[in-house]
VOPAGU-2260 file (C-alpha; in pm, 1 decimal, decimal comma):
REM VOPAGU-2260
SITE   aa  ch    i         X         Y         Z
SITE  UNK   A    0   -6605,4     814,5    -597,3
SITE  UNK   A    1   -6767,3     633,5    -306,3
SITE  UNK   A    2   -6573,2     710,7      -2,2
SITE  UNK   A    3   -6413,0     345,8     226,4
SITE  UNK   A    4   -6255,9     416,3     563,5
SITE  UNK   A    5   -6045,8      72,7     570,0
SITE  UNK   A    6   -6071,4      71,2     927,3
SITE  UNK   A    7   -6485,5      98,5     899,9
SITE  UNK   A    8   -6484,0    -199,2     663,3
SITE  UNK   A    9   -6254,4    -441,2     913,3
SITE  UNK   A   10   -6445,9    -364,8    1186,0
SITE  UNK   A   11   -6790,1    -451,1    1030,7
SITE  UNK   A   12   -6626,0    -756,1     870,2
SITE  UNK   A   13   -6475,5    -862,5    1222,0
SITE  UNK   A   14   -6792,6    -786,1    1425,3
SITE  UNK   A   15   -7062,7    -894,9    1129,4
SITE  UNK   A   16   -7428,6    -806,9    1323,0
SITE  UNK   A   17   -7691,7    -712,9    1185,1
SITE  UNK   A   18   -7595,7    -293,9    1167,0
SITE  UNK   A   19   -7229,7    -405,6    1041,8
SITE  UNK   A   20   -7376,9    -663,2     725,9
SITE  UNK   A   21   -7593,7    -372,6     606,9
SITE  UNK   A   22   -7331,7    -102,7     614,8
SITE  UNK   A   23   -7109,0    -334,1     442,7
SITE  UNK   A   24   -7356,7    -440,1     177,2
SITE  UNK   A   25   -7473,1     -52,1      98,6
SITE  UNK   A   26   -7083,7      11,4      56,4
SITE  UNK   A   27   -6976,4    -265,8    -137,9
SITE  UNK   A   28   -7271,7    -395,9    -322,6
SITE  UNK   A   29   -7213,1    -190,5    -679,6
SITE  UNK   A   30   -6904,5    -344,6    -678,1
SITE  UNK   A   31   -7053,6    -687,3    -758,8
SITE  UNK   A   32   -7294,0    -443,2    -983,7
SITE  UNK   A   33   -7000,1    -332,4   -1157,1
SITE  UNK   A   34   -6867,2    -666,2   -1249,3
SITE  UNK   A   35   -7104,6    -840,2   -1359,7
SITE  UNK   A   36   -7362,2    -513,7   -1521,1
SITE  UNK   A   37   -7637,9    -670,9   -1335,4
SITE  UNK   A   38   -7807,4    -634,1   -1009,3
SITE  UNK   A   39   -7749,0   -1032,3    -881,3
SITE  UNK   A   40   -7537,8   -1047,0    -585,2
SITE  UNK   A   41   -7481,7   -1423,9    -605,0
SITE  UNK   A   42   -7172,4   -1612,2    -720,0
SITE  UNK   A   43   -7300,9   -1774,4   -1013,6
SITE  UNK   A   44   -7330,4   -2131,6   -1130,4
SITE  UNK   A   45   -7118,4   -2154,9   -1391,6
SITE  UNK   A   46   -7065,2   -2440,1   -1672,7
SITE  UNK   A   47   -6857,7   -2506,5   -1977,6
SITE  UNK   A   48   -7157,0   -2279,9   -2204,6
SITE  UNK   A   49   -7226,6   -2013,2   -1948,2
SITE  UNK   A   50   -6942,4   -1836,2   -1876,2
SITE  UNK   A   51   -7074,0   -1480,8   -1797,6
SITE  UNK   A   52   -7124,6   -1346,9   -1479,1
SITE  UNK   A   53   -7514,3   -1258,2   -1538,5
SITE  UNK   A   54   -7576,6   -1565,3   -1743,2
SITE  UNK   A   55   -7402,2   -1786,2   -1451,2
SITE  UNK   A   56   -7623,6   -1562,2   -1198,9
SITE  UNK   A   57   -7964,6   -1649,0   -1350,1
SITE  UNK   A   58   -7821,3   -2034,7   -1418,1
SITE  UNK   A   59   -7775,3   -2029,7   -1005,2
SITE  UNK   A   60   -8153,2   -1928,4    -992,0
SITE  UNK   A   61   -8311,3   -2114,1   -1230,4
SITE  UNK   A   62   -8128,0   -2443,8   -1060,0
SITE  UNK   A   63   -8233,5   -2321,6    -721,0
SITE  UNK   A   64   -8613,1   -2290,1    -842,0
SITE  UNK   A   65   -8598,6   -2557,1    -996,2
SITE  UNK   A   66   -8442,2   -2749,9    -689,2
SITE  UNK   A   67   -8728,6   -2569,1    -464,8
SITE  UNK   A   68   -9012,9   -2701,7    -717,3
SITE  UNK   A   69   -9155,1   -2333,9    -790,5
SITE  UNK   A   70   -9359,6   -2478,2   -1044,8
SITE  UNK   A   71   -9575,8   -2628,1    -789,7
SITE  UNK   A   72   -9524,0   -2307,8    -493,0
SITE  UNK   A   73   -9773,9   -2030,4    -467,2
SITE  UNK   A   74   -9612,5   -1871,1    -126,7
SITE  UNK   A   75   -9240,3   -1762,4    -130,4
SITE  UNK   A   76   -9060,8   -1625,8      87,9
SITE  UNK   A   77   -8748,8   -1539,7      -5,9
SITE  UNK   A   78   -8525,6   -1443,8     283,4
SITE  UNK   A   79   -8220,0   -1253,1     244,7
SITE  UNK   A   80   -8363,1   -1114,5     -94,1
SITE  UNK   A   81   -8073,7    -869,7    -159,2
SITE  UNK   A   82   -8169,3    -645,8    -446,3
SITE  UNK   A   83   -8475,7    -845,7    -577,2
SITE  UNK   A   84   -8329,8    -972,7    -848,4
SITE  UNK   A   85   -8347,6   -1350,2    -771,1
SITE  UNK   A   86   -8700,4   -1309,7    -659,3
SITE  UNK   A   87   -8818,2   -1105,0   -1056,3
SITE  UNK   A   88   -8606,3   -1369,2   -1179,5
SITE  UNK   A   89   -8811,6   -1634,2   -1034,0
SITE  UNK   A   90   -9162,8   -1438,8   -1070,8
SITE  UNK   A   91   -9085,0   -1416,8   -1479,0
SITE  UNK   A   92   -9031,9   -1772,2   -1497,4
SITE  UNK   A   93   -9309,9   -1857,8   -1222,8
SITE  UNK   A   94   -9596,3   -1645,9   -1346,0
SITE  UNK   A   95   -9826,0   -1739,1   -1062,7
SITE  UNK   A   96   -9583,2   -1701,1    -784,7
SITE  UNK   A   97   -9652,7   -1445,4    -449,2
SITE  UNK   A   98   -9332,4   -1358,1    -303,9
SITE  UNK   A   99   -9227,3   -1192,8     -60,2
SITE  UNK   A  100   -8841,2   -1031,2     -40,0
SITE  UNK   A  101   -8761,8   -1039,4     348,6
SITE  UNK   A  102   -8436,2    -814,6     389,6
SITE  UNK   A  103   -8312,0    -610,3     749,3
SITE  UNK   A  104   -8171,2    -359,7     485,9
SITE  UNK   A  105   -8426,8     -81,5     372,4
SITE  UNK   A  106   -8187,0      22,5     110,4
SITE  UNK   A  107   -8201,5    -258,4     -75,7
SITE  UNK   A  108   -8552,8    -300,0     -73,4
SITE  UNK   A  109   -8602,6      51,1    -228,2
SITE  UNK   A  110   -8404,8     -72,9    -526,6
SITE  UNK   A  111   -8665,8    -220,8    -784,6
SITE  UNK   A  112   -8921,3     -68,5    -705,1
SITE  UNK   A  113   -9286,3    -199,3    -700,1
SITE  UNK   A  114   -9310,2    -506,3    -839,4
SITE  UNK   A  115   -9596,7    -705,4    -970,6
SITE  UNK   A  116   -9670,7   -1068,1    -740,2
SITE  UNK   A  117   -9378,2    -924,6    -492,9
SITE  UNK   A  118   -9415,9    -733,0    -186,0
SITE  UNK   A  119   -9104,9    -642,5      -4,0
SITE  UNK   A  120   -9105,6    -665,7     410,2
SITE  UNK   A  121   -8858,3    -510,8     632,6
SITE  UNK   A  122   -8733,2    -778,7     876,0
SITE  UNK   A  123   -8505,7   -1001,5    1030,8
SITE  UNK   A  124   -8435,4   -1352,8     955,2
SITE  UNK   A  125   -8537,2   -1478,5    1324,0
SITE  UNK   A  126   -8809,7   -1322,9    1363,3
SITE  UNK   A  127   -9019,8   -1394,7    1014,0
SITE  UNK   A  128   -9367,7   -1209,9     976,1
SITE  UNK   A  129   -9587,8   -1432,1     865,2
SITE  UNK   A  130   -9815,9   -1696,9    1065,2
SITE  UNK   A  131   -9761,3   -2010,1    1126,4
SITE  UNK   A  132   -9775,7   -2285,7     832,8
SITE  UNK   A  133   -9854,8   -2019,1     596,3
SITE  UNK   A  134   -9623,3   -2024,4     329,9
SITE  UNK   A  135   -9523,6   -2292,9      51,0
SITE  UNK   A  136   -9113,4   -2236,3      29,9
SITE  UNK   A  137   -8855,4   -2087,3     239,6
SITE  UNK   A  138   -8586,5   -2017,2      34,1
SITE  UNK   A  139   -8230,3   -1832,9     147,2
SITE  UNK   A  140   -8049,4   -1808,9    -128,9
SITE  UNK   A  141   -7694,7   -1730,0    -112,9
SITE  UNK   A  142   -7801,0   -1495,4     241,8
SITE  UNK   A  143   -7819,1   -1749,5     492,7
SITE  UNK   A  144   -7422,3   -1725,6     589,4
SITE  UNK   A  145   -7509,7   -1372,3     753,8
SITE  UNK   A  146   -7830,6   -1454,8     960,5
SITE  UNK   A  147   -7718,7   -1478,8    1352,5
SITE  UNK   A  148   -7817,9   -1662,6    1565,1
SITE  UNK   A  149   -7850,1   -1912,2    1219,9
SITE  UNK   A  150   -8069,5   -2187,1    1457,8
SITE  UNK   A  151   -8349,8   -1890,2    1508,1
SITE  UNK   A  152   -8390,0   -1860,7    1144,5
SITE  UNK   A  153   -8431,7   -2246,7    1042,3
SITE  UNK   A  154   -8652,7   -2255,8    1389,4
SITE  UNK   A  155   -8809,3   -1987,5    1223,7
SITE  UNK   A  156   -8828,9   -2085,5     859,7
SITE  UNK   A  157   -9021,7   -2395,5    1039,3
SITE  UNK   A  158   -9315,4   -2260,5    1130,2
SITE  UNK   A  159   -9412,3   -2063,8     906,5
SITE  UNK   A  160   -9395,0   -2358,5     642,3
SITE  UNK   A  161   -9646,6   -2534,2     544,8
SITE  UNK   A  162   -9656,7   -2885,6     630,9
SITE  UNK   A  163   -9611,4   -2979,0     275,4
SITE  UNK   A  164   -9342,7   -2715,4     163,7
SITE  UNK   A  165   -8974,9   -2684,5     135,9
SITE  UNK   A  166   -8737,9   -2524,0     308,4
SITE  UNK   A  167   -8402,0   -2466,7      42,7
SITE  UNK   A  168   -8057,0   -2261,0     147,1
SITE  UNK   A  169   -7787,8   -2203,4     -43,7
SITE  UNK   A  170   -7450,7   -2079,7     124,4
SITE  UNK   A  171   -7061,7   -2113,8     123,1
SITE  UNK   A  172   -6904,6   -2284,7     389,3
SITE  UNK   A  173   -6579,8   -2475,0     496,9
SITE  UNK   A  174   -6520,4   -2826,2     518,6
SITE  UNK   A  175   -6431,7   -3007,8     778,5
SITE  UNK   A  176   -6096,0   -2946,0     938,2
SITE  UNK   A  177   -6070,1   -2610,7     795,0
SITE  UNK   A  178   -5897,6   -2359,3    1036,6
SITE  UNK   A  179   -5906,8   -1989,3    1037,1
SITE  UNK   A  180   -5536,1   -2022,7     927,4
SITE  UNK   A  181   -5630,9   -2215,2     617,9
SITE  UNK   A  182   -5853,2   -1924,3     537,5
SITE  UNK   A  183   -5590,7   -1661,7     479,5
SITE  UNK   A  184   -5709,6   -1347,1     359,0
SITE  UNK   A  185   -6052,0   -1519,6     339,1
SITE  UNK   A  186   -6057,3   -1479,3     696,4
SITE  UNK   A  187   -6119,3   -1098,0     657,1
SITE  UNK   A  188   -6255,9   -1021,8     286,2
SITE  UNK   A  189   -6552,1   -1358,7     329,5
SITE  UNK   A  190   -6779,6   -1102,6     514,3
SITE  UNK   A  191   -7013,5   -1351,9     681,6
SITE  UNK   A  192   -6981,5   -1656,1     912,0
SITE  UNK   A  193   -6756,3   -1945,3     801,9
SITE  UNK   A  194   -6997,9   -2240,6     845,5
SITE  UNK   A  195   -6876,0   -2567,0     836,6
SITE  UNK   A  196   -7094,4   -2784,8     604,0
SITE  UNK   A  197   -7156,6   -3052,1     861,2
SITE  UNK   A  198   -7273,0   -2791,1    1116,6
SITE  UNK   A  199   -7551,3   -2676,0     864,0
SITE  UNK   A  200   -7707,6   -3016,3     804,6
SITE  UNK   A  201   -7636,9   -3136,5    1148,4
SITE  UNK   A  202   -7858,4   -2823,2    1249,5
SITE  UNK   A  203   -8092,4   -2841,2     984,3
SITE  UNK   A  204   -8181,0   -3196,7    1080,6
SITE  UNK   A  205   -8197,7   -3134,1    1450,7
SITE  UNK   A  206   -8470,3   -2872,8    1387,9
SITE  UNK   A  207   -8681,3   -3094,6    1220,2
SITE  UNK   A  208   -8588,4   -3100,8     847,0
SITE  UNK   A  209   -8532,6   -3385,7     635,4
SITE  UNK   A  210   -8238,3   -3341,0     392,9
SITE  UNK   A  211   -8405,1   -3447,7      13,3
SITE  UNK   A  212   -8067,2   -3330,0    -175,2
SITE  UNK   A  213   -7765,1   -3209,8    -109,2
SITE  UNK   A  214   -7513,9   -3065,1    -384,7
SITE  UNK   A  215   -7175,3   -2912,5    -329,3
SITE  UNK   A  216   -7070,4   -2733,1    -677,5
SITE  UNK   A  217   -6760,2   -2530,8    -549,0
SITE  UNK   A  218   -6650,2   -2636,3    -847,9
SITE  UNK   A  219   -6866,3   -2448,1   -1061,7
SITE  UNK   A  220   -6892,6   -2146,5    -851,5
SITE  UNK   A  221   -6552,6   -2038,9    -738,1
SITE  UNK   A  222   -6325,9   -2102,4    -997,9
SITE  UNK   A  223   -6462,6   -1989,8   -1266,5
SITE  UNK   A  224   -6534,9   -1695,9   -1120,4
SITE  UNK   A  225   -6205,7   -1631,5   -1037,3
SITE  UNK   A  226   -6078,2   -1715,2   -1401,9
SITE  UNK   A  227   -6342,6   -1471,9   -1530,4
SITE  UNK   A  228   -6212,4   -1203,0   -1336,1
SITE  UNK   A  229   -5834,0   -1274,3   -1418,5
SITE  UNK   A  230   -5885,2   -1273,5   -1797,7
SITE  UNK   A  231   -6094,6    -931,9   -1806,7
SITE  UNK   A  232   -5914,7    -780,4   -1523,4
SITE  UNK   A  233   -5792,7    -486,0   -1696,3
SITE  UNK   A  234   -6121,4    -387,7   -1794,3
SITE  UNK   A  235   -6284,7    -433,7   -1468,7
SITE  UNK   A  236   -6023,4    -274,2   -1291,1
SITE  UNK   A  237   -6066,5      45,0   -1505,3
SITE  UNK   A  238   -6475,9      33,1   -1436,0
SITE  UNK   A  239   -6459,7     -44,9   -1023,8
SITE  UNK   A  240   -6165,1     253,3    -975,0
SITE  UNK   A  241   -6418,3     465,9   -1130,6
SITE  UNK   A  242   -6614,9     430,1    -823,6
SITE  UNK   A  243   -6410,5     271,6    -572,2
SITE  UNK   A  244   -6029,3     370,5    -405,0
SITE  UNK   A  245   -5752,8     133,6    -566,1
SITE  UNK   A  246   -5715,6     -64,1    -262,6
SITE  UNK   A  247   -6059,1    -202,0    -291,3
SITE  UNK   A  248   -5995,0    -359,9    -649,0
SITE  UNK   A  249   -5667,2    -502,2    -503,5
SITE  UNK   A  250   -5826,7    -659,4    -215,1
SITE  UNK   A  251   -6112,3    -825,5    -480,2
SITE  UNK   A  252   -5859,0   -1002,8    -691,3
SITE  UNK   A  253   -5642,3   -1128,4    -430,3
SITE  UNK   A  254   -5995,8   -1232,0    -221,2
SITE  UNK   A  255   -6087,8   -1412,4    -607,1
SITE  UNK   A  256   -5767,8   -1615,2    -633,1
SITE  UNK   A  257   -5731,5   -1727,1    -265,6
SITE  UNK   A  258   -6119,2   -1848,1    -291,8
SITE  UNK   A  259   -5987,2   -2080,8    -596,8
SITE  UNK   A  260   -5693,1   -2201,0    -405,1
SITE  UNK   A  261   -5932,0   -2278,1    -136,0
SITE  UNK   A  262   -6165,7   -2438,4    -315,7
SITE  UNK   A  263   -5931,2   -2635,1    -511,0
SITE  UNK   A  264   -5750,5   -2751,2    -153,1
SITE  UNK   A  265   -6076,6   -2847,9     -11,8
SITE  UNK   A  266   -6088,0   -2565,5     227,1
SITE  UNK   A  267   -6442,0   -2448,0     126,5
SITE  UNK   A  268   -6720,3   -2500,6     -92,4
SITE  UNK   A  269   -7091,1   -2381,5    -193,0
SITE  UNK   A  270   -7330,7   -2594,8       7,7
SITE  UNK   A  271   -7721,4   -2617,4    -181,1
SITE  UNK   A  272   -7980,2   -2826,4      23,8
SITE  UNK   A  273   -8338,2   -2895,8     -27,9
SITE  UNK   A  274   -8530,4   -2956,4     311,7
SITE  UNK   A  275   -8862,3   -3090,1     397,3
SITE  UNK   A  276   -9077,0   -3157,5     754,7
């Protein structure tokens, strides 16, 4: 049973540095795990055919690569990696691909293990290692809602692109005129920063990038999620409170059907761009 102090998971949720998002990732990471039996920590893009968490996972990646032309990349740096997965995702279907998984958390880093075409670096978002102009894509994928200040990272992710590259993020955010009221228990369960769309292009553009697409599938991400969950609750229930206290399953669900309500009330919604110099 992994052991939650409530209290510890408010506070890192409220306060959200650096220190707080790993603690909070180390803690409740297997949960996703658990859910979905595979080592993705991304929502999904889900469709009428896929309708399985892993399956919706990998759709998510393969649309992001394909958004982020991989086919043509040799340099990745995928920031925010998480537990890899995207990045061997991407490597499998990329054969020729170097990537590097930039993550502040150690812990997750350690998870693969060594990797063939993927070396794993220790680091903050603002502060990227790598020279300038020196790598084909920047791609945040489903991380970039935790990276503070947000501005040092795209400054960042700017010059260490090539002149040539692309610079793609993928992230939830709020629409415009969304209060922290309209959040509910969003407010304290959506453990990052509660960009506004608008704010992320209106700062991606003033540091230089030029928006190529845009795509808001809210649609696709949080409700079906949500529905998955409902239907096989009772079975995923039994498999997190293996693991977890009671109160943390609770707090899931009720975090899964508010994100539907919100996303079908236009409150948030999953915000994909593809960026160029």
């Amino acid at each position: 049973m992994v052991a939650i102090n409530p209290l510890d998971v408010i506070l890192w949720t409220i306060r959200r540095n650096e220190k707080d998002v790993i603690n909070l990732y180390n803690s409740l990471s297997p949960v996703m795990q658990t859910a979905t039996g595979g080592s993705m920590l991304n929502f999904g893009y889900w469709t009428e055919k896929i309708n399985k968490p892993i399956l919706a996972q990998e759709n998510l990646c393969e649309f992001f690569g394909r958004l982020s032309e991989l086919e043509n990349a040799t340099t990745v740096a995928d920031v925010g990696s998480g537990l890899s997965a995207p990045a061997i995702f991407w490597r499998n279907t990329y054969p020729k691909l170097n990537l590097f998984c930039i993550n502040i958390n150690y812990n997750q880093l350690q998870f693969s293990g060594p990797e063939k075409n993927i070396d794993f670096v220790n680091s903050t978002s603002t502060k990227l290692p790598f020279s300038n102009h020196s790598v084909d894509r920047v791609l945040a994928l489903e991380s970039p809602q935790h990276f503070k200040p947000l501005e040092d990272f795209v400054s960042e992710s700017k010059r260490i692109l090539k002149k040539s590259g692309i610079f793609a993020i993928a992230l939830p955010v709020t629409l415009p005129h969304t209060s922290s009221r309209d959040l509910g228990i969003l407010k304290f369960t959506w453990s990052s920063e509660h960009y506004d769309a608008d704010f992320i292009k209106k700062l991606v553009s003033k540091k230089g990038f030029k928006i190529i697409e845009e795509h808001l599938i809210g649609n696709h991400v949080y409700d079906p999620l949500s529905d998955y969950y409902s239907l096989n609750r009772e079975v995923l229930k039994n498999s997190i409170k293996q693991k977890y206290p009671n109160f943390v399953e609770k707090i899931l669900f009720k975090s899964l059907l508010k994100m539907k309500k919100a996303s079908k009330d236009k409150i948030i919604d999953y915000l994909i761009l593809k960026c160029k110099l």
